[in-house]
Z-matrix of the N, CA and C atoms (Angstrom, degrees):
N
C 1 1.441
C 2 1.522 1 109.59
N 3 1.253 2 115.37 1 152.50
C 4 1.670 3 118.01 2 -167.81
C 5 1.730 4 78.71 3 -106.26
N 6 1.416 5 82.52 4 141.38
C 7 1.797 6 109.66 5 171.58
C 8 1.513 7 119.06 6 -144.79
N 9 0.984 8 100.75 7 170.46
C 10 1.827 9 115.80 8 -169.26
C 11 1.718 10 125.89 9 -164.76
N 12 1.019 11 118.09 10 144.23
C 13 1.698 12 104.85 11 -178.96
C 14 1.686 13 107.19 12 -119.74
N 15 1.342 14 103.41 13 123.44
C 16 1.499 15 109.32 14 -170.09
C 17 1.657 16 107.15 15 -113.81
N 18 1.069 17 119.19 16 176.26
C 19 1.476 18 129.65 17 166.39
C 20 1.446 19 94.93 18 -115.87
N 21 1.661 20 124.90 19 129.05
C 22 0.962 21 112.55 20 -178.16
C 23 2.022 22 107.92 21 -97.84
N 24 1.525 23 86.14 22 156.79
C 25 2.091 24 72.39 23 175.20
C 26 1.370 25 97.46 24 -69.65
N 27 1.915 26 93.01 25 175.84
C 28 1.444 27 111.77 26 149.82
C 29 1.909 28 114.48 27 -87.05
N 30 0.963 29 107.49 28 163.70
C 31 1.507 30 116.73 29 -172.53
C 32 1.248 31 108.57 30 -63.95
N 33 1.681 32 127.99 31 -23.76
C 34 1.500 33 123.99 32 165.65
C 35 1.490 34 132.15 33 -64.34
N 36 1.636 35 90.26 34 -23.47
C 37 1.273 36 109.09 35 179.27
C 38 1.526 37 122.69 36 -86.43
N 39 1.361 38 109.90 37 -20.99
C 40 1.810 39 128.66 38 -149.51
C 41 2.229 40 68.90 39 -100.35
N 42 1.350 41 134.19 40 -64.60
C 43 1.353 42 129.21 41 -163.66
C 44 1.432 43 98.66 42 -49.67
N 45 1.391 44 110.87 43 -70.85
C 46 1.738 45 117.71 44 -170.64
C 47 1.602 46 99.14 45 -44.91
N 48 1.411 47 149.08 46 -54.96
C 49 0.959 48 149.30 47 -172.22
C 50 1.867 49 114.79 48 -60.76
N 51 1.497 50 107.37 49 -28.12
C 52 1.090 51 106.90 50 -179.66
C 53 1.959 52 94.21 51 -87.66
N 54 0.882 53 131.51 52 -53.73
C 55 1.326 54 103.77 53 -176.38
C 56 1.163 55 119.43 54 -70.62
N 57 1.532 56 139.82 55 19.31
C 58 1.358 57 130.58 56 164.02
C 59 1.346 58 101.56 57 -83.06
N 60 1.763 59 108.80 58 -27.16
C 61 1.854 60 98.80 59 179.83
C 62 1.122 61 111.34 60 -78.98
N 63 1.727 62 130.05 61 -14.93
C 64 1.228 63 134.88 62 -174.14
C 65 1.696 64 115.34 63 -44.43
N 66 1.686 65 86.31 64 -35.59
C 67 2.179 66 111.05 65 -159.89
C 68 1.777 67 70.18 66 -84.44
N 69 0.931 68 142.04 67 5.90
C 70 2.271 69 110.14 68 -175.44
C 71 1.383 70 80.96 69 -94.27
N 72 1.263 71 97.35 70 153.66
C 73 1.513 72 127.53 71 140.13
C 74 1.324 73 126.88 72 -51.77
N 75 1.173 74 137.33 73 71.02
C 76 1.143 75 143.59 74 168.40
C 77 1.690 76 139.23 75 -37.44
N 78 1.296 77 113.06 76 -20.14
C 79 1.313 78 108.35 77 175.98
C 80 1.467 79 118.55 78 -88.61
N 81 1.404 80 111.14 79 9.82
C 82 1.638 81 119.63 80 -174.62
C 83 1.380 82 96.03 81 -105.78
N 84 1.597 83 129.74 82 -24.90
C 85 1.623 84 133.31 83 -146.21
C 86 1.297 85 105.14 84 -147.68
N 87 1.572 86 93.31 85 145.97
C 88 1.686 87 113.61 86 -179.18
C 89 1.484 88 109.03 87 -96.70
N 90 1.540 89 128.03 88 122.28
C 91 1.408 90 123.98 89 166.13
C 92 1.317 91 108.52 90 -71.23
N 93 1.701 92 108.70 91 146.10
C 94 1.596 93 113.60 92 147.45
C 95 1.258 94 118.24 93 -60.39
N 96 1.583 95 114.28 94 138.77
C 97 1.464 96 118.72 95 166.33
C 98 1.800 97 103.58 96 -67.21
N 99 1.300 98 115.58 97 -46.48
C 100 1.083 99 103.82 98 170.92
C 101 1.594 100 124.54 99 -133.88
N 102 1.467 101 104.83 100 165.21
C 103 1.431 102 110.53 101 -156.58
C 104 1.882 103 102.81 102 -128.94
N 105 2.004 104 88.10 103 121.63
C 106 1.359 105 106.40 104 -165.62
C 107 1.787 106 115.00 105 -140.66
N 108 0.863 107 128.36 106 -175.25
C 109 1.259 108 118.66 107 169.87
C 110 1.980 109 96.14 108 -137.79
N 111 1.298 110 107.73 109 117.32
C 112 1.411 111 122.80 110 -152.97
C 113 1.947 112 93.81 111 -89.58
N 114 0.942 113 120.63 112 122.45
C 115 1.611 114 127.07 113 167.71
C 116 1.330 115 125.45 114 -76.23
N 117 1.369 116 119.75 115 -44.82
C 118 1.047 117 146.52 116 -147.20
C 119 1.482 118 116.94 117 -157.98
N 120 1.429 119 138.94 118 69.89
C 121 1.660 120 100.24 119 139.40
C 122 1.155 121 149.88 120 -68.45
N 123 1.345 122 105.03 121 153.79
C 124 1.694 123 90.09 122 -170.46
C 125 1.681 124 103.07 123 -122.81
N 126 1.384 125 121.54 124 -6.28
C 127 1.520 126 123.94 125 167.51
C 128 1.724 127 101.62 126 71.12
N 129 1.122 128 88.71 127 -162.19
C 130 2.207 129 96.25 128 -159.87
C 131 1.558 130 86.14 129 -68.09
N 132 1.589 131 82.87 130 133.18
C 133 2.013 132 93.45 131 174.04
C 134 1.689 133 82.56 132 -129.53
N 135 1.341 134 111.78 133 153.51
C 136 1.042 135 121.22 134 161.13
C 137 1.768 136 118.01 135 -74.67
N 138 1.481 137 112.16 136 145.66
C 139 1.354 138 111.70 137 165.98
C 140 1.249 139 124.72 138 -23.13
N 141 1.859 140 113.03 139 -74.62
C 142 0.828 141 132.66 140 -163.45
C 143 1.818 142 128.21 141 -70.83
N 144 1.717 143 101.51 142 16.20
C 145 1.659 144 124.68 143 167.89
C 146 1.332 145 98.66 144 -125.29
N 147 1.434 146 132.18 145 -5.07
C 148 1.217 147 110.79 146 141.35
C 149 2.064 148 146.80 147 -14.15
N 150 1.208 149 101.04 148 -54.56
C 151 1.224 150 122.60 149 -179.92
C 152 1.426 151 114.02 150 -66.55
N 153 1.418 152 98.12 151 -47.53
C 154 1.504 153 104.84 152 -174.25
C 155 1.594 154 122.81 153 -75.22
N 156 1.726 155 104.89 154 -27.05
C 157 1.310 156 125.41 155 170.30
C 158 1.297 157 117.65 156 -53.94
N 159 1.533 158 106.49 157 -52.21
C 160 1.681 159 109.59 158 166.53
C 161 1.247 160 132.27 159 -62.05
N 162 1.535 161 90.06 160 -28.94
C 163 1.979 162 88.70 161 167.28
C 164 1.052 163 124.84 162 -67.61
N 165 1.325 164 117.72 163 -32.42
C 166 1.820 165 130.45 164 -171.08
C 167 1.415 166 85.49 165 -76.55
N 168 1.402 167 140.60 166 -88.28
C 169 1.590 168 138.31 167 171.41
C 170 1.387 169 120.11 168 -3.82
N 171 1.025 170 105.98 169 -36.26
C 172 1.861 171 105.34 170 -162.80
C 173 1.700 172 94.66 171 -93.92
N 174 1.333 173 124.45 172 -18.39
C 175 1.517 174 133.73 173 149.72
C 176 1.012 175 127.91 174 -51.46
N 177 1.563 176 120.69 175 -22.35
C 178 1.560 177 104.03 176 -175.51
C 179 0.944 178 111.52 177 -119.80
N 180 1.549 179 77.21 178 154.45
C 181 2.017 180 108.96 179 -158.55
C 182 1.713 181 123.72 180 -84.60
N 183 0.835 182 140.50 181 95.21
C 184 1.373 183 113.92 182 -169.95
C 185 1.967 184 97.33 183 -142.70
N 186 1.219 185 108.25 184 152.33
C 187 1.991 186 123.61 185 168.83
C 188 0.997 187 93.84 186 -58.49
N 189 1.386 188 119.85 187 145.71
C 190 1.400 189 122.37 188 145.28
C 191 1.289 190 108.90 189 -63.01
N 192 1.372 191 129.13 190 155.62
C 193 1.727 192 122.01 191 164.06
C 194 2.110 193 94.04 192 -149.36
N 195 1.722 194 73.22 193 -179.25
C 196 1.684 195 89.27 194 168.08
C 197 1.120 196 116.20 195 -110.73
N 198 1.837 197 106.39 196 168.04
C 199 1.119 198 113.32 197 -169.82
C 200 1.359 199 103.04 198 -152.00
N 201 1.703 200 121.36 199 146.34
C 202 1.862 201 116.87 200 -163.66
C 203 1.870 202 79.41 201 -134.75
N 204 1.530 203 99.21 202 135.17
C 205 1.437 204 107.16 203 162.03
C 206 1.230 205 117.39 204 -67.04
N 207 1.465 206 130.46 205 157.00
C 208 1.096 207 152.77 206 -151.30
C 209 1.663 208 116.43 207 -143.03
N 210 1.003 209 109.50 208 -159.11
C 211 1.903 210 104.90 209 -158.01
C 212 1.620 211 105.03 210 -94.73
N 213 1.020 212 95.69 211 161.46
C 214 2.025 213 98.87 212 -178.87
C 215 1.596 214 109.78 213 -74.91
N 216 0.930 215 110.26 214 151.01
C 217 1.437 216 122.22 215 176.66
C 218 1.021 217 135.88 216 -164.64
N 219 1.319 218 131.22 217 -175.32
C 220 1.789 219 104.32 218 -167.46
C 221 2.008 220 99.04 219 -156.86
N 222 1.090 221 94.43 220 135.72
C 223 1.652 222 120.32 221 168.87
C 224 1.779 223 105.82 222 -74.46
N 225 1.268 224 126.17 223 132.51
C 226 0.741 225 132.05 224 -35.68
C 227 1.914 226 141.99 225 -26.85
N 228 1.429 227 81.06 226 -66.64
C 229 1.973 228 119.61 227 161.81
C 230 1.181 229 97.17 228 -157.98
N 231 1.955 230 84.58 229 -160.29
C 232 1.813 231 83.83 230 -172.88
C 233 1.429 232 119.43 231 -116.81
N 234 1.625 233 96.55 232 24.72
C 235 1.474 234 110.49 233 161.58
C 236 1.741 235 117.21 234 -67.50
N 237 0.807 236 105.71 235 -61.08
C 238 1.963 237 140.57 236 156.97
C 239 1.402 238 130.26 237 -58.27
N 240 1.572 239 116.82 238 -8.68
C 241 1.746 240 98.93 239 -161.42
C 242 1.373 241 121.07 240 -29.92
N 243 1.687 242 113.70 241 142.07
C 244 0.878 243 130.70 242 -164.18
C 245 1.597 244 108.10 243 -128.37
N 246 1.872 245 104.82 244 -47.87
C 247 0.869 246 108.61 245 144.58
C 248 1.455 247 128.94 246 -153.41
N 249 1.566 248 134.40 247 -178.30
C 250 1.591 249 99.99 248 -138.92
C 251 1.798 250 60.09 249 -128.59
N 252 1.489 251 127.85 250 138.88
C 253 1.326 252 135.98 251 156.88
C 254 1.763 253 114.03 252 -122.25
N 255 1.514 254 93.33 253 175.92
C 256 1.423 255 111.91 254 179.37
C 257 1.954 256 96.41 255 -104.75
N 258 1.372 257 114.44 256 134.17
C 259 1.321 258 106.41 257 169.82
C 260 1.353 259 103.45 258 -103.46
N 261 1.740 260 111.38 259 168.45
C 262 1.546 261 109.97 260 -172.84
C 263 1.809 262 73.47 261 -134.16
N 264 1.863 263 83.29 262 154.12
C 265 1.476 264 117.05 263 164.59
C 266 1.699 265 119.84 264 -122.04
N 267 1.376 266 124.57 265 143.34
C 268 1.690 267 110.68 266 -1.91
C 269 1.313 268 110.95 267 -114.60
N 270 1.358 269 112.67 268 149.53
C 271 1.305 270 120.90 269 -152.96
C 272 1.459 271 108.90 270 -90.10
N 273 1.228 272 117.94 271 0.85
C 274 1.690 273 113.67 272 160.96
C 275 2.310 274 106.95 273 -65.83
N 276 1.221 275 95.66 274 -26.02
C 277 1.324 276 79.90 275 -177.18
C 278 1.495 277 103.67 276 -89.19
N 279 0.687 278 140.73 277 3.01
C 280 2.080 279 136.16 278 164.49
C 281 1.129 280 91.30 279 -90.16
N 282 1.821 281 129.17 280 -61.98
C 283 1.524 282 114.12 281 -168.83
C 284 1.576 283 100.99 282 -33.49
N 285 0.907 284 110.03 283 -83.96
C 286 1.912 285 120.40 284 -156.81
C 287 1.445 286 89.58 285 -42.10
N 288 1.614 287 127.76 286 -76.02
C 289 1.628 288 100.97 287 172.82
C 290 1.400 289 141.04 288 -0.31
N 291 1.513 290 95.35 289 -57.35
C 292 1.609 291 107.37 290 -165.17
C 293 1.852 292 88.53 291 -97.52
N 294 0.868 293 155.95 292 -22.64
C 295 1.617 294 172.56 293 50.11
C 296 2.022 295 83.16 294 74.94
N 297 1.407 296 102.10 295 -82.73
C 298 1.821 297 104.90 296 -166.34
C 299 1.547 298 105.26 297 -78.37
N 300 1.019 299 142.29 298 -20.23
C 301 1.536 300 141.26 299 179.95
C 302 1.633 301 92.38 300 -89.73
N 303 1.402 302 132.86 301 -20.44
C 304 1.617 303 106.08 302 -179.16
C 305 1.844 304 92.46 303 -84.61
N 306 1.499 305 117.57 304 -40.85
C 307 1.496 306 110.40 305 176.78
C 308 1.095 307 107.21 306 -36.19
N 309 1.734 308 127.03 307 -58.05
C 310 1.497 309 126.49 308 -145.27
C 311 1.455 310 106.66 309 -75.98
N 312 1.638 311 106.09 310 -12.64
C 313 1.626 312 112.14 311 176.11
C 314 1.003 313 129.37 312 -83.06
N 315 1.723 314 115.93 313 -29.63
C 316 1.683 315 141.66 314 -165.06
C 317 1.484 316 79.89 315 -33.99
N 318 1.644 317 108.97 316 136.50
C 319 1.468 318 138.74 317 101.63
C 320 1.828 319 70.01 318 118.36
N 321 1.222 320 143.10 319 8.71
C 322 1.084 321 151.58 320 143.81
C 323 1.598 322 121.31 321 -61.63
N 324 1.466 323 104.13 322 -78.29
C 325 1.223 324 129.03 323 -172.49
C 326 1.678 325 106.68 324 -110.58
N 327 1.480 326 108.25 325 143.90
C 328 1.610 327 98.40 326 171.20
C 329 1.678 328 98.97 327 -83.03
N 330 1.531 329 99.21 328 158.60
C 331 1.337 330 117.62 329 174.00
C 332 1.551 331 105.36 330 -56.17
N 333 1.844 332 122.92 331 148.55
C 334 1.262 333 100.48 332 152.58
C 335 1.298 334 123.65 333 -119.19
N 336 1.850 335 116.85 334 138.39
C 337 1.194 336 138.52 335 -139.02
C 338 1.751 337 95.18 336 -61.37
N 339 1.202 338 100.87 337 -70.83
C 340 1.929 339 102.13 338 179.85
C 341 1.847 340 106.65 339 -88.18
N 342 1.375 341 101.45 340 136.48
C 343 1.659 342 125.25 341 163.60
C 344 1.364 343 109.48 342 -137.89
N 345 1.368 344 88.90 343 143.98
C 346 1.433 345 107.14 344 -178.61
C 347 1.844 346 100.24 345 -159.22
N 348 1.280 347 100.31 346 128.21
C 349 1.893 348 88.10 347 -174.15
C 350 1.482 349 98.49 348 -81.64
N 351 0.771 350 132.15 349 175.16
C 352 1.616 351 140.07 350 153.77
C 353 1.835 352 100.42 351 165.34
N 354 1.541 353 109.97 352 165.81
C 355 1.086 354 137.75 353 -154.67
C 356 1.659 355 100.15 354 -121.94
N 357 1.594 356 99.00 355 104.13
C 358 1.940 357 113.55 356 175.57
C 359 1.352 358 114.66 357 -49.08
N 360 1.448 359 122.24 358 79.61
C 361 1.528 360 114.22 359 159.01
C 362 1.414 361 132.11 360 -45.67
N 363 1.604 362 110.97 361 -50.24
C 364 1.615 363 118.00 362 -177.25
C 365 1.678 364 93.91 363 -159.97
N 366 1.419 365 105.91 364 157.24
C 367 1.233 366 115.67 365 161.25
C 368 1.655 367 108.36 366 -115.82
N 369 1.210 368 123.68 367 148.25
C 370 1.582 369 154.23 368 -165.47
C 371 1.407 370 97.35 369 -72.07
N 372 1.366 371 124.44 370 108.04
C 373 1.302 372 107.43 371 156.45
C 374 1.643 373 132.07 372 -122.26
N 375 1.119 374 100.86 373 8.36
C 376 1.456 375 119.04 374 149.28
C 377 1.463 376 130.30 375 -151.81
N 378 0.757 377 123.42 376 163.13
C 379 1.751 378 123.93 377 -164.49
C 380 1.880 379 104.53 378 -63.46
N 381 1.141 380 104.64 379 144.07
C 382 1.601 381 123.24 380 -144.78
C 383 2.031 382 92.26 381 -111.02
N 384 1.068 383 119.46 382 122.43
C 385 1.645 384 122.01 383 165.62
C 386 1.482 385 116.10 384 -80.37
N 387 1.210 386 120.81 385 126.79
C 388 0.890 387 147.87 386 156.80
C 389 1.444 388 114.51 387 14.77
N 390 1.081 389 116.15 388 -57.43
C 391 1.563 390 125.50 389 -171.58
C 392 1.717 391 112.39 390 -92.16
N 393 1.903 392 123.11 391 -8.84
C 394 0.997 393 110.17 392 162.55
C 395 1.516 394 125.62 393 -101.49
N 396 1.162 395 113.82 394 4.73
C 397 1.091 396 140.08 395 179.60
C 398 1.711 397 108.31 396 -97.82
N 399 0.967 398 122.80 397 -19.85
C 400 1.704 399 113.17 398 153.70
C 401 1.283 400 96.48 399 -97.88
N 402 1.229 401 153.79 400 15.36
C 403 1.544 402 148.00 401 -169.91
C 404 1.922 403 80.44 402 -101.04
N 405 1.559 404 111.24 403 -60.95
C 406 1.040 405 130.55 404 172.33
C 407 1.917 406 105.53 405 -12.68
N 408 1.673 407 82.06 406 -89.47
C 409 1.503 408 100.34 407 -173.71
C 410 1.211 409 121.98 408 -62.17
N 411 1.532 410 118.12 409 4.24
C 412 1.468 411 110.95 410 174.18
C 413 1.554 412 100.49 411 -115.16
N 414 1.296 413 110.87 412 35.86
C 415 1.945 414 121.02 413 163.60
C 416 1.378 415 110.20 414 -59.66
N 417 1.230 416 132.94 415 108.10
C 418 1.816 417 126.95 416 -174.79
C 419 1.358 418 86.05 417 -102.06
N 420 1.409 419 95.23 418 122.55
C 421 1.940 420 128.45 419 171.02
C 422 1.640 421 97.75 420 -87.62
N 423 1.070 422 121.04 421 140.55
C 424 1.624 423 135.59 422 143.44
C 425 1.363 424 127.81 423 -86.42
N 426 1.315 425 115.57 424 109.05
C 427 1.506 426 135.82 425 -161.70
C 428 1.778 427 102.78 426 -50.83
N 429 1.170 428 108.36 427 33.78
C 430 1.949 429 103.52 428 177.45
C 431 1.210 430 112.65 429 -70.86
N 432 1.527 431 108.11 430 136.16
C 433 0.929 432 129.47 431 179.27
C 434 1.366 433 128.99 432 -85.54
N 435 1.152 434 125.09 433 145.05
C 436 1.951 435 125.13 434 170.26
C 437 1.263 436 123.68 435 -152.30
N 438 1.005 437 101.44 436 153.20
C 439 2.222 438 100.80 437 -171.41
C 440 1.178 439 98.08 438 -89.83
N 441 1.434 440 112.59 439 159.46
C 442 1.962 441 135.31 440 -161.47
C 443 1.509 442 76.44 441 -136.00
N 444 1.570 443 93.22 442 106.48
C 445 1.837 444 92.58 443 168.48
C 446 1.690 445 102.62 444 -117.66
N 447 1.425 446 117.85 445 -28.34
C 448 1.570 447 138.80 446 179.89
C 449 1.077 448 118.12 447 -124.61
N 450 1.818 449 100.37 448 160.59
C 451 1.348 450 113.20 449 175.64
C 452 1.066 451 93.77 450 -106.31
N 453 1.681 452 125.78 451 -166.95
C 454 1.256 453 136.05 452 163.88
C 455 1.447 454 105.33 453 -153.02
N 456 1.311 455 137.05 454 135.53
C 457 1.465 456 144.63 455 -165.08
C 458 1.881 457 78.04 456 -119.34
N 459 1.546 458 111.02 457 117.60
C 460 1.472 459 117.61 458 150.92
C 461 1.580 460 107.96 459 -116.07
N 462 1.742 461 96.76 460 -171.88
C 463 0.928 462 119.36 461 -139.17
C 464 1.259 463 69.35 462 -131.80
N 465 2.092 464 136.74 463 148.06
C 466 0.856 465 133.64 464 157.31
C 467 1.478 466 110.00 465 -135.60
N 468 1.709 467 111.94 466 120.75
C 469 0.936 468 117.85 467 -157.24
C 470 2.345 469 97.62 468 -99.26
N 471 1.260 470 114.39 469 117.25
C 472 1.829 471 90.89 470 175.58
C 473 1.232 472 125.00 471 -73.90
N 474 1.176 473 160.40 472 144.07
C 475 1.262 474 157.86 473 155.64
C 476 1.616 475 109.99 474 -145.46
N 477 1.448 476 105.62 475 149.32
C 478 0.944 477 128.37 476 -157.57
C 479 1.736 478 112.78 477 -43.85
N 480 1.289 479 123.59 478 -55.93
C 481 1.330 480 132.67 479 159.80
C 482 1.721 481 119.93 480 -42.20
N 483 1.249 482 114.16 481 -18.17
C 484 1.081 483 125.59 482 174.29
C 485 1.564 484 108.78 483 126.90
N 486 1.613 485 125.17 484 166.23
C 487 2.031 486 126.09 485 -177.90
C 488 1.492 487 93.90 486 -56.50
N 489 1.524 488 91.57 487 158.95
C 490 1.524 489 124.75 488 174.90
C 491 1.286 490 75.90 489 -126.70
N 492 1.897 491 93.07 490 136.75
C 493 1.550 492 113.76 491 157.27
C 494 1.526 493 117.23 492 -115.95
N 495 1.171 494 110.58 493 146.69
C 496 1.080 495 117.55 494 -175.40
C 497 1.981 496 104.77 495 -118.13
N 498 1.133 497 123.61 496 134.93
C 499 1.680 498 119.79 497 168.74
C 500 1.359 499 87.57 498 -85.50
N 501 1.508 500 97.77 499 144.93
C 502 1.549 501 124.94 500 173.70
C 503 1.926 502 89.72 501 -118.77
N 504 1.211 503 96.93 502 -84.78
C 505 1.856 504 92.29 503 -166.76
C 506 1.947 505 104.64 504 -114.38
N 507 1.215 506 96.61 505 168.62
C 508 1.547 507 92.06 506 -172.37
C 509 1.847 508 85.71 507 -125.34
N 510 1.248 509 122.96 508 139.85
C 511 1.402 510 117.20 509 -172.82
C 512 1.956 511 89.92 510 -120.61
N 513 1.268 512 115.53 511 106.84
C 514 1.717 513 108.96 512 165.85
C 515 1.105 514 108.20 513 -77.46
N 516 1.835 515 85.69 514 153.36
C 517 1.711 516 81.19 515 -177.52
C 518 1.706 517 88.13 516 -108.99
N 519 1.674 518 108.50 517 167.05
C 520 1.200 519 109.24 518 178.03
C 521 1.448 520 111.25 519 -141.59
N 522 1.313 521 113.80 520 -171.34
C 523 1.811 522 119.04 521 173.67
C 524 1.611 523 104.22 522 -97.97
């Protein structure tokens, strides 16, 4: 089964986020059905490390804190978009997040080499001209804020319309 550990939004955040994609251009880009800020993939795990996954999970320790969205941007760059995200601040508090959940994984999961938190606005599905792509980059985000109290370990199912997620465990974080 393909898995992943996300922070899920709050619903103030998941609306405001949907009308910033409202302003994209849509016939170049694919929306997420859903909108998360991903910690961790961990790709096809077998069933049967299931068990053990949750045990290591239900170990880690982390503060709750806050977090304020940040400016649009895009994977590759913005020579290339590849894909166009929302970044969150400040990102020392997800690093360390994603920092104690790669510990709680060691010798499980390989580490992954690049992180960066941010929130999937659209993915690229054909090459972007010049002039919508600064339309792009001149998206003005509002610095709103929201508390990171949980994780969530899903389940990502592919299908053609795009993954079905499923919650498997919810890991709180606490003081």
């Amino acid at each position: 089964m393909r898995l992943f550990l996300a922070i899920p939004l709050p619903q103030d955040i998941v609306a405001y986020v949907r009308t910033l994609q409202s302003r994209l251009p849509r016939d170049s880009l694919r929306l997420p059905e859903s909108l998360h800020i991903t910690i961790q993939f961990l790709g096809d795990v077998d069933e049967g490390r299931l068990d053990e996954l949750k045990t290591r999970l239900a170990k880690v320790a982390h503060v709750p804190f806050k977090l304020a969205l940040d400016v649009v941007q895009a994977f590759p760059d913005w020579h290339k978009p590849r894909v166009l995200w929302v970044g969150v601040t400040p990102q020392e508090q997800v690093l360390s997040l994603h920092n104690v959940v790669a510990r709680a994984l060691q010798g499980m999961f390989p580490p992954e080499e690049r992180f960066k938190a941010h929130i999937t606005l659209a993915r690229v599905r054909d090459t972007l001209d010049p002039p919508t792509i600064e339309t792009m980059k001149a998206l003005s985000v509002e610095k709103r804020t929201f508390s990171v109290d949980k994780l969530i370990l899903f389940r990502s199912v592919l299908q053609r319309g795009g993954p079905i997620y499923t919650e498997l465990m919810t890991i709180p974080l606490k003081a």
